[in-house]
N, C-alpha and C positions, 0 to 999 in steps of 0.2 A: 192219956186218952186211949180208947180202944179202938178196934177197928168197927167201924157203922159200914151197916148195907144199906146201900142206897142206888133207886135205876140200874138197876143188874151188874154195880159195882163194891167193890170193898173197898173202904176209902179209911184215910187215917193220915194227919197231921201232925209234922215231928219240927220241934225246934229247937234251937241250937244259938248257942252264943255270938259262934261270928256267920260272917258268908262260907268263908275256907272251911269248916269244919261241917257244914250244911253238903258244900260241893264233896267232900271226901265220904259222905254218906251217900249220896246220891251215887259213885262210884263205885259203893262196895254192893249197893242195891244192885248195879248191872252187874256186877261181877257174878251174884247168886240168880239174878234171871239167865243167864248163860248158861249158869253151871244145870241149873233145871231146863231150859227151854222154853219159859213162861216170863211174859216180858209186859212188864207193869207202864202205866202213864205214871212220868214222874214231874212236877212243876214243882219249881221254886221258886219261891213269890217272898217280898216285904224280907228279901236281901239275908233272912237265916230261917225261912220256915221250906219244908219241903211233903210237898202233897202228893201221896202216892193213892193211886187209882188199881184197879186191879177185875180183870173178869176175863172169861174164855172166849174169846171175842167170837172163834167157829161153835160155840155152844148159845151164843145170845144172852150166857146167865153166867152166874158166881157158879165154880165147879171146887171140887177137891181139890184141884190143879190151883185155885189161889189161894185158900185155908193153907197150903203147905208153902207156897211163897209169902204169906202174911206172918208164919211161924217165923220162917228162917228170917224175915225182914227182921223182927221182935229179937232176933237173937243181938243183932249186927251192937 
């Protein structure tokens, strides 16, 4: 799945076999909003999918600032 813009977000759904391995993604996701300063909505939902949200919250909009956190998610 790609990333969809949607209501002034970037959004994209990642699944995963167990819960544990969902949760160890979710944690490396914070690791790189830290490491940049840009810090995504993360939900995990139906126990191994995890839904990440993403926009410049002091902009109202999708900026460059989440295109380079959606890369480096896309690496993990």
């Amino acid at each position: 799945m790609v990333w969809q813009e949607k209501n002034n977000f970037l959004e994209k759904t990642f699944s995963f076999k167990t819960f544990l391995q969902a949760i160890e993604f979710v944690n490396k996701v914070a690791e790189v909003a830290e490491q940049i300063n840009h810090h995504p909505e993360i939900y995990v939902h139906n126990y191994n999918q995890v839904r990440i949200q993403t926009t410049t919250h002091s902009e109202g909009k999708v900026t460059q600032k989440d295109y380079v956190l959606t890369e480096k998610i896309d690496l993990l």
